[in-house]
Every structure is written in structure tokens, then in C-alpha cells.
C-alpha positions in Angstrom: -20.6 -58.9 38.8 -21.5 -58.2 35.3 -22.2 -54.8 34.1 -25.7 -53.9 33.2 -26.3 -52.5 30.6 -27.8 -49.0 30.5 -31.1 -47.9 29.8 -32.4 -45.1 26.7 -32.2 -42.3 29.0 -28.8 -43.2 30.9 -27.3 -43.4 27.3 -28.9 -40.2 26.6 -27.4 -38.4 29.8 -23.8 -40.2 29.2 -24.2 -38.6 25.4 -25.2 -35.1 26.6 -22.2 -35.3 29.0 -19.6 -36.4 27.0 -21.1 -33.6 24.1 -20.5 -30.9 27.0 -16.9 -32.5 27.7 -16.1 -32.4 24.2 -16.2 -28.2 23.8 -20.3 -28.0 23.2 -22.6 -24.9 24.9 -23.5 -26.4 28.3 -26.4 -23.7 28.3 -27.5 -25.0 24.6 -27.5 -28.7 25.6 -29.6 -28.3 29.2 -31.9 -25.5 27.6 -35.2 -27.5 27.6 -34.4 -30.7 29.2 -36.6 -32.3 31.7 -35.4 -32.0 35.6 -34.3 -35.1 36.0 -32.0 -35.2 32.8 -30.4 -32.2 33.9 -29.9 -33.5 37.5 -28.3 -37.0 36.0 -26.2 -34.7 33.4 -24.8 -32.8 36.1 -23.9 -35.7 38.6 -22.0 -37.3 35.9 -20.0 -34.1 35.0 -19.2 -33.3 38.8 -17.6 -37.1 38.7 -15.8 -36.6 35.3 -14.4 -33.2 37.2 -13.3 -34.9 40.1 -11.5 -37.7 38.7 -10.1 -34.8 36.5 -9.3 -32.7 39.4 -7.4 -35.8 40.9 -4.8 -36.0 38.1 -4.2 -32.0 36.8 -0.2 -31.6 36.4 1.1 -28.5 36.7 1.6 -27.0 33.2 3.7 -24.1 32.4 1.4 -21.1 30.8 2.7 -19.6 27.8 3.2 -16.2 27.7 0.7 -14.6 25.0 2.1 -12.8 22.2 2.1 -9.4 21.6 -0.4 -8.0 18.7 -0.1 -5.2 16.5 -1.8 -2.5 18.1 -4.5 -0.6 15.7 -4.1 3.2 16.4 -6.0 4.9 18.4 -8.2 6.7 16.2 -9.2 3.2 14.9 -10.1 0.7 17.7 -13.4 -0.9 17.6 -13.3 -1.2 13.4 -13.4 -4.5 11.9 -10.8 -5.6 9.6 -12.3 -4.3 6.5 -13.4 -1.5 7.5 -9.7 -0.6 8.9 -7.8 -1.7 6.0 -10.8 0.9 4.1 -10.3 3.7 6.1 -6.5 3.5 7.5 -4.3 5.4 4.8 -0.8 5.8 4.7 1.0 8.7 2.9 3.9 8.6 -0.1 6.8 10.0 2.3 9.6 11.5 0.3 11.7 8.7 2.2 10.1 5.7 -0.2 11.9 3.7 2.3 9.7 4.8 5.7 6.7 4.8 3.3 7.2 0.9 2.8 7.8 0.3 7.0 4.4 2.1 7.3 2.7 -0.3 4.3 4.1 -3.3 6.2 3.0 -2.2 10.3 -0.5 -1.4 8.4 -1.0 -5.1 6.8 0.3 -6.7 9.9 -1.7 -5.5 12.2 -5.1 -6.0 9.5 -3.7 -9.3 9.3 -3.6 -9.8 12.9 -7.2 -7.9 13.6 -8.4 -10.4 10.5 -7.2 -13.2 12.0 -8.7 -12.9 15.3 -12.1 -12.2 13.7 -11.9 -15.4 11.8 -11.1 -17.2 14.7 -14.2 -15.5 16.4 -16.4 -16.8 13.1 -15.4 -19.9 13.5 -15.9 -20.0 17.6 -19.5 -18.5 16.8 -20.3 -21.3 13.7 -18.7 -24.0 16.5 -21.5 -22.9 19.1 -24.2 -22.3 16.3 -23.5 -25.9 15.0 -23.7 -27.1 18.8 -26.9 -25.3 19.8 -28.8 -26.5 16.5 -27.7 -30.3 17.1 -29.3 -29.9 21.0 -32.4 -28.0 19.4 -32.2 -31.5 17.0 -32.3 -33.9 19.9 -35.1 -31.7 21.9 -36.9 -32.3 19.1 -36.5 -36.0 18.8 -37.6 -35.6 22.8 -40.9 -33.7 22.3 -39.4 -30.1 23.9 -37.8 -28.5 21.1 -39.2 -26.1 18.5 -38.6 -26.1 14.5 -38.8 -22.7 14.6 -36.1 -22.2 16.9 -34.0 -24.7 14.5 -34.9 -22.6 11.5 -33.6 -19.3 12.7 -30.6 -21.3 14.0 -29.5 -22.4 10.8 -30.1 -19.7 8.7 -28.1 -17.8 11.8 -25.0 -20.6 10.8 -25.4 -19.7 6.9 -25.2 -16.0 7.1 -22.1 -16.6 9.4 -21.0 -19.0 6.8 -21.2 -17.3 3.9 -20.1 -14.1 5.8 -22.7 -12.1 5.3 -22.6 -9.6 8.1 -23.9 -6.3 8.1 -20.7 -5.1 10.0 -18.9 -6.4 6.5 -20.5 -3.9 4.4 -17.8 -1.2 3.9 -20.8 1.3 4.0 -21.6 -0.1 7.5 -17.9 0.3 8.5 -18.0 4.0 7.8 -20.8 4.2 9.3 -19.6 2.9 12.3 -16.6 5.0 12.3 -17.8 8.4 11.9 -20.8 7.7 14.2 -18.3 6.6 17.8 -19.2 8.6 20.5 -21.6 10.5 19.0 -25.6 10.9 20.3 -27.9 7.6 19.9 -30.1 9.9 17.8 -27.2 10.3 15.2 -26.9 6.5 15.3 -30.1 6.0 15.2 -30.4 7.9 12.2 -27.6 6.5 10.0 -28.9 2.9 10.9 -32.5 4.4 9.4 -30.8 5.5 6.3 -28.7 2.6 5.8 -31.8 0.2 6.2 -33.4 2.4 3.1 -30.5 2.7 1.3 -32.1 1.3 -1.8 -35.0 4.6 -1.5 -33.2 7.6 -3.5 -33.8 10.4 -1.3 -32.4 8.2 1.7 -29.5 7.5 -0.4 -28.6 10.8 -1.1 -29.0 11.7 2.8 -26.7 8.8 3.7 -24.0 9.9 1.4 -24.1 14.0 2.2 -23.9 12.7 5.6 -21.2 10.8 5.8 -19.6 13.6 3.2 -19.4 16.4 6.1 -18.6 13.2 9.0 -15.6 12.0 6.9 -14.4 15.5 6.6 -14.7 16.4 10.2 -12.6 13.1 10.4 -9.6 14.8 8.9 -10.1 18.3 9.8 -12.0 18.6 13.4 -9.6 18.4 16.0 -10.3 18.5 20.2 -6.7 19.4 21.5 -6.1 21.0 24.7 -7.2 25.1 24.8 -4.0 26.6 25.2 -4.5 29.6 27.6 -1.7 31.7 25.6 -3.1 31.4 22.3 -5.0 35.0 22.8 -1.5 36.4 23.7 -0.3 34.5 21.0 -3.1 35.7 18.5 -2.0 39.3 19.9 1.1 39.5 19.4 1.6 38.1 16.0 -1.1 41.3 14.6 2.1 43.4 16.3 4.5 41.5 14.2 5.6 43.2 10.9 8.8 41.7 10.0 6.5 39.8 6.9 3.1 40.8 5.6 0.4 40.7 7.8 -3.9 40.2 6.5 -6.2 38.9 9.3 -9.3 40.8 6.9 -10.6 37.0 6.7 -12.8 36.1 8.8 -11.1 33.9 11.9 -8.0 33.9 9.7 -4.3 35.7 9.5 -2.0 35.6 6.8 1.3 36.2 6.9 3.9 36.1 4.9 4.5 37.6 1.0 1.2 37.7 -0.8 0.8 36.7 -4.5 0.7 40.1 -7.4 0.2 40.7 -10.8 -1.1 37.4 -11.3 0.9 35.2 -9.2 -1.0 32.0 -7.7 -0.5 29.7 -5.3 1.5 26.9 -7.0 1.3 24.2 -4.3 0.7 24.4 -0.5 1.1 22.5 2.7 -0.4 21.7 6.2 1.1 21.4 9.8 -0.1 19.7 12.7 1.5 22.0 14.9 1.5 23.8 18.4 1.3 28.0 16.9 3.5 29.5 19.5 4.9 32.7 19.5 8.4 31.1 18.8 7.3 29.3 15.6 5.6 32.2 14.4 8.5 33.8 14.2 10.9 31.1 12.7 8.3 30.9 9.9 8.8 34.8 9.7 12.4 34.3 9.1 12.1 31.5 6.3 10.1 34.0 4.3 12.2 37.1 5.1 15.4 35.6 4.5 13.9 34.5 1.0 14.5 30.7 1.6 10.4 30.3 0.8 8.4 32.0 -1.4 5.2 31.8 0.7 2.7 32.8 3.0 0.8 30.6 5.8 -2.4 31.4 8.1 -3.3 30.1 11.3 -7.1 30.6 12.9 -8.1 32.9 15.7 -8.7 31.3 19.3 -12.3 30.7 20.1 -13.2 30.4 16.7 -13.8 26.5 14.4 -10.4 28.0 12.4 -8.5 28.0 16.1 -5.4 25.9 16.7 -6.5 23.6 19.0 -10.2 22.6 16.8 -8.1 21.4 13.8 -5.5 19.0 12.8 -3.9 21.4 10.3 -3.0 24.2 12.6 -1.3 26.2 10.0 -1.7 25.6 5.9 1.1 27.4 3.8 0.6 28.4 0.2 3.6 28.4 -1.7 4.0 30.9 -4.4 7.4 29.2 -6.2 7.5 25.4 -6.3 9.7 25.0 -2.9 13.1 22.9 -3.1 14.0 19.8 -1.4 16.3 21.8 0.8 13.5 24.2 1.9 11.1 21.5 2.6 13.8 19.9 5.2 14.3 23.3 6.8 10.7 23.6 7.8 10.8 20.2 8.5 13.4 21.2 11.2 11.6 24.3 12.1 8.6 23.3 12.8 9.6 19.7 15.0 10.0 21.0 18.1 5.8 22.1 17.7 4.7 18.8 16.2 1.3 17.5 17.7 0.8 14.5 15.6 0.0 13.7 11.4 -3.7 13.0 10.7 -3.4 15.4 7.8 -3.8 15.0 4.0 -1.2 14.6 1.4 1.9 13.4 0.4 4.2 13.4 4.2 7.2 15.5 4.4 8.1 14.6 8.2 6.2 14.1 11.1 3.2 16.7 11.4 4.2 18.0 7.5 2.6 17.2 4.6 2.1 18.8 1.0 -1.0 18.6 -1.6 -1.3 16.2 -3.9 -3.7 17.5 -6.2 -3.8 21.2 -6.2 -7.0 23.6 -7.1 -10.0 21.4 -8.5 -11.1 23.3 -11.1 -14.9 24.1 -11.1 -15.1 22.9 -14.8 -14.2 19.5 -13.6 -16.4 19.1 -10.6 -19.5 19.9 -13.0 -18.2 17.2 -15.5 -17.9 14.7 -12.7 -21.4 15.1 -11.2 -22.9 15.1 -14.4 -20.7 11.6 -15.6 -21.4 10.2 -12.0 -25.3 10.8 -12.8 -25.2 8.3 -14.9 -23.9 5.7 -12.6 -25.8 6.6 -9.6 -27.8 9.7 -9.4 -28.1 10.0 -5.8 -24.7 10.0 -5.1 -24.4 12.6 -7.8 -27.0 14.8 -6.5 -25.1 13.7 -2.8 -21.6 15.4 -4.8 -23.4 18.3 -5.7 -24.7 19.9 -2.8 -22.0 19.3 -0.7 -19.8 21.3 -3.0 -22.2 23.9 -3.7 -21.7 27.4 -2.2 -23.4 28.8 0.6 -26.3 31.3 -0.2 -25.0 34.7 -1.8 -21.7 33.1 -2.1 -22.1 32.9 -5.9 -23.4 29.7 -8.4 -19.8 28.0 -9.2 -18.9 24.2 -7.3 -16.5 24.3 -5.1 -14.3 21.3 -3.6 -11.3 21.7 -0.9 -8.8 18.7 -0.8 -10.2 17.7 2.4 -13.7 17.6 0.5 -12.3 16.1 -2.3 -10.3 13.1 -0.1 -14.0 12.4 1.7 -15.9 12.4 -1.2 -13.2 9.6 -2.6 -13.5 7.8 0.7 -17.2 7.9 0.2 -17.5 6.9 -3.3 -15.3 4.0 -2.5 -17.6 2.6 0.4 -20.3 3.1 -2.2 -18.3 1.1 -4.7 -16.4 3.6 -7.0 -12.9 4.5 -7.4 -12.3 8.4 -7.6 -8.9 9.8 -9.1 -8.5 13.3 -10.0 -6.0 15.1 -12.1 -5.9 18.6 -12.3 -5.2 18.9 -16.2 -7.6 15.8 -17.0 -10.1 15.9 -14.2 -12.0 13.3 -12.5 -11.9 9.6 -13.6 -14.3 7.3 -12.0 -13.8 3.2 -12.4 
């Protein structure tokens, strides 16, 4: 019997069908269509599945390769946003510094990789839904409007133009996980009026003190000894002993007729009664030329509320051999890095820059002013001093390293050196 041929609407169900077969939205294609197309499309995809069904081989699954994982402190950023905000210290060991370079581009790589295969999954579906909103149309049930917004959906995906790949976004996004909705909800409002001055200038001295709290704010588990601990070391006198700052003891030997500090370090470190007094015995012993503080339990300087646990302030420029020593004294304590500087070891790093002389922060606000004076007026009152705390700028490494992160989201590159000053490209 000869085949006869089929009618517009058969054609149109075979085409719908075979377009669902073929990888398009199901949902896309049926949203809108009359009843009876619907019913037709469906009877013809539950025969295709059968016949399907009827011939499936058993195939041998793959097993899926393992990613690079991102680190902990950095799930949920995009690509940009991570390779923006991940930094990795100069170790001494040039060698380990390299290893670190190369784990850090493969797993951006990676996380890039998987987001462009998720752009091109969400043009794919775009592209599908606007060609059923095109044949709707053709039907009488479909809307232009609906087309519109669809295809200027595809051309911001297209042309990449995501809000998430603003590096301002990203930071955003970073410093606001797990905080309040209103918090959120406030950053979004300031980013949306970002052009506005004043908003501006509240975005950046936000995300100023966020970035901060970034590297300094710590949640580690209260230690219930650290009172004890706190106790005993004001007993201690085998090195000099100053707790007269507020929340802080010193210890160690304490710079005179016009010493200074000539460089200093941080530890991410358990502060233990044991450590305490290995430290004690470096400076005693006259190996270091130095004197280190720790903060007082129950207070924002305590231990456990802060990566750097303990900062040392060296009054001679230490050698390589006394470095490695309290890199050995200190490993046994080690709670992780997230500090700032050039890395020693594992939970050890040193300054980079030094003091920032007040001279130099005035110079680079009023250079910055020219290049964007909200971000200058942004610099200035986050490094100005609290009330009765005298007039001068003031700007702590950690200050100084969010501040750079900042300016970089907002598209300037910050380098200081301390006998030059600030440079800004």
C-alpha cells in the first residue's frame, strides 16, 4: 500500500519531535502549543523511546576524572574572580613557589573550563528556546516580546557580559558569603550606583575593612587553656615581658636608643605554653634579635580570632639559619597559612614592604585624586586615625595588601616601595 503523504501539522509534530531528539528544551518546544500537538508530539517520542529501548547495548561508563579542587576558602568564585583573589607567596624555596603557580593555573583552568562549557550549554538552550518562540509565532501563540528579551538574553551570554564577570562583582561576592541578606543587599545597592560618587566611595571603604577581615579575622576553635596560657606567660621572666597595650603582650628584647624594628614576621600558630617558651629561648640564647606579641583570650587580638596568632618584630635583619630554626620551632603549632608576605614554611611568613611612611600615603591619595576621587577619598578615611589618636595616615600591611586588592578590582595596579613610595599604573 503506498504511503500517504503527511499533512502540515503531522510534519509539524515529526519536526518538533525530531528537534527534542536532537538535544533541544522539551519544555521550550511544548511551551504554548495547542493540546493536540502536544499529545501527537508525545505519542511519537514514546515510539522513538521504545524502539530505542529495544536496541540499548550495554556500554561501559567511564570513570570521571578527577578536578583540581579550589581551596576551601574559595568555592563558589568564578574563574576570574579566583585567579583575582587567590595569591600565592615568593617561598624562599623558588622551587615550591613554582609547584604552587602551576596547582593555582590548573585548577583556574579547570574551573574556566567548566564555565565555558556551561556558556555554551546555556547559549545551546537560549538558541533552542528562541527558534520554538520563532515557530509559535509563525503559529499565532507566541509573543515578540518574549523573542526580544530572548535574544538579547543570547547576546549578553555571547559577548560575555555577565555581571558575575565584573572583578568588582567577584569581590563582592567573596567578602559578602555567609554574611546577613541586609549586607548583600547593600553591596548589590552600591554596586548598582557605582557610577554616583558618594556610593562609590561607600563601595570601596567597604570592601576596604571586608578584604582586611579576609586576611586577618579568623574563627578557630576557643581553646579552653588559653587563660592558663595567657597566665602563665605574665609569670614568665626568662625575656622581657610588656602586656601595657591593650589586649597585647610583648615579649622578648625591646628596641633602645633608637633601635627600630628592621623587618617582622607573622605565625599562624597554636600559642601554647610550650611554644612560648621555645620562642623565649631563641631570644635568650641570642640566636634572634627580637621580640613577638600574641593577644589576650576573649579579646579581637586573641589566638583563636586571627590568622596571625603571633607577629615578631625583628630588631637585626635575621639570617637564613635563624629563619629555619623558627621554622622548626614553631611546626609542631602550625594551624594553616592565610597570612601576608613573602612564605618561610608552612604557617611563617615575613613582610614584604616594611613601615609605610605617612609622607607616602598623603602623596598617594592626593596622586590617586586625580584618577578617581572617590576611591581617593575611599583611601583616606580608611587610613585615617581614630578620634584623639592624632591627624597623621596610617596604613598596616594588611591595610595596605586590601587596599591593593581593591584598587585592582577597581582597575589600578598598586606597588609600593618604601624609599620611593606608591606607584599606581
Amino acid at each position: 500500500m503506498e504511503k500517504q503523504p503527511l499533512s502540515g501539522s503531522e510534519q509539524k509534530i515529526q519536526e518538533y519531535a525530531s528537534r527534542i531528539k536532537g538535544g533541544e528544551s522539551k519544555d521550550s518546544i511544548l511551551q504554548g502549543l495547542p493540546p493536540s500537538f502536544i499529545e501527537g508530539i508525545e505519542a511519537v517520542m514514546n515510539q522513538s523511546e521504545n524502539t530505542s529501548e529495544s536496541k540499548t547495548e550495554q556500554v561501559e561508563v567511564a570513570e570521571p576524572k578527577k578536578e583540581p579542587s579550589v581551596p576551601p576558602q574559595y568555592e563558589g568564585l568564578d574563574a576570574d574572580t579566583l585567579d583575582f583573589i587567590w595569591t600565592i607567596p615568593e617561598y624562599v624555596d623558588t622551587e615550591k613557589t613554582k609547584q604552587e603557580k602551576d596547582r593555582k593555573r590548573k585548577v583556574v583552568d579547570a574551573l574556566r573550563k567548566k564555565e565555558s562549557v556551561g556558556i555554551d550549554m546555556q547559549a545551546k538552550k537560549l538558541g533552542d528556546e528562541i527558534k520554538a518562540e520563532q515557530i509559535r509565532m509563525e503559529l499565532g501563540a507566541g509573543s515578540e516580546e518574549v523573542l526580544l528579551a530572548k535574544q538579547q538574553e543570547l547576546a549578553s551570554v555571547q559577548n560575555n557580559e555577565r555581571e558575575k564577570d565584573s572583578l568588582i562583582s567577584g569581590l563582592i561576592n567573596y567578602v559578602s558569603q555567609g554574611r546577613k541578606q541586609v549586607v548583600i543587599d547593600l553591596y548589590k545597592n552600591l554596586f548598582d550606583n557605582i557610577d554616583n560618587p558618594e556610593s562609590r566611595k561607600k563601595l570601596a571603604s567597604g570592601l576596604f575593612q571586608d578584604v582586611y577581615n579576609k586576611y586577618r579575622i579568623a574563627d578557630y576553635p576557643t581553646d579552653p587553656t588559653e587563660e592558663q596560657t595567657w597566665e602563665d606567660a605574665l609569670k614568665s621572666t626568662k625575656v622581657g615581658v610588656n602586656n601595657r597595650k591593650s589586649e597585647w603582650m610583648y615579649r622578648g628584647i625591646f628596641p633602645k636608643n633608637g633601635e627600630e624594628t628592621v623587618t617582622r614576621g607573622s605565625f599562624n600558630v597554636k600559642v601554647t605554653p610550650e611554644l612560648i617558651d621555645n620562642l623565649d629561648n631563641l631570644i635568650a640564647s641570642g640566636k634572634i634579635k627580637a621580640n613577638y606579641k600574641f593577644g589576650q583570650p576573649g579579646t579581637t587580638a586573641s589566638p583563636t580570632e586571627r590568622h596571625d596568632s603571633i607577629s615578631i618584630y625583628f630588631l637585626e635583619q635575621p639570617s637564613e639559619e635563624a629563619l629555619q630554626e623558627l621554622a622548626v620551632t614553631i611546626k609542631p603549632y602550625v594551624r594553616g597559612d592565610n597570612l601576608l608576605g613573602k612564605k618561610i614554611e608552612d604557617g611563617f611568613f615575613m613582610s614584604e614592604i616594611g613601615s609605610i611612611e605617612t609622607e607616602h600615603i598623603e602623596s598617594f591619595v592626593e596622586e590617586l585624586k586625580s584618577k578617581d576621587s572617590a576611591l581617593a577619598e575611599a583611601v583616606k578615611g580608611y587610613t585615617s586615625p581614630q578620634l584623639g589618636r592624632g591627624n597623621s595616615l596610617k596604613m598596616s600591611e594588611a591595610q595596605y595588601y586590601a587596599i591593593k586588592d581593591v584598587a585592582r578590582a577597581f582597575g589600578y595596579e598598586i606597588l609600593y616601595n618604601k624609599d620611593t613610595g606608591f606607584e599606581i599604573k
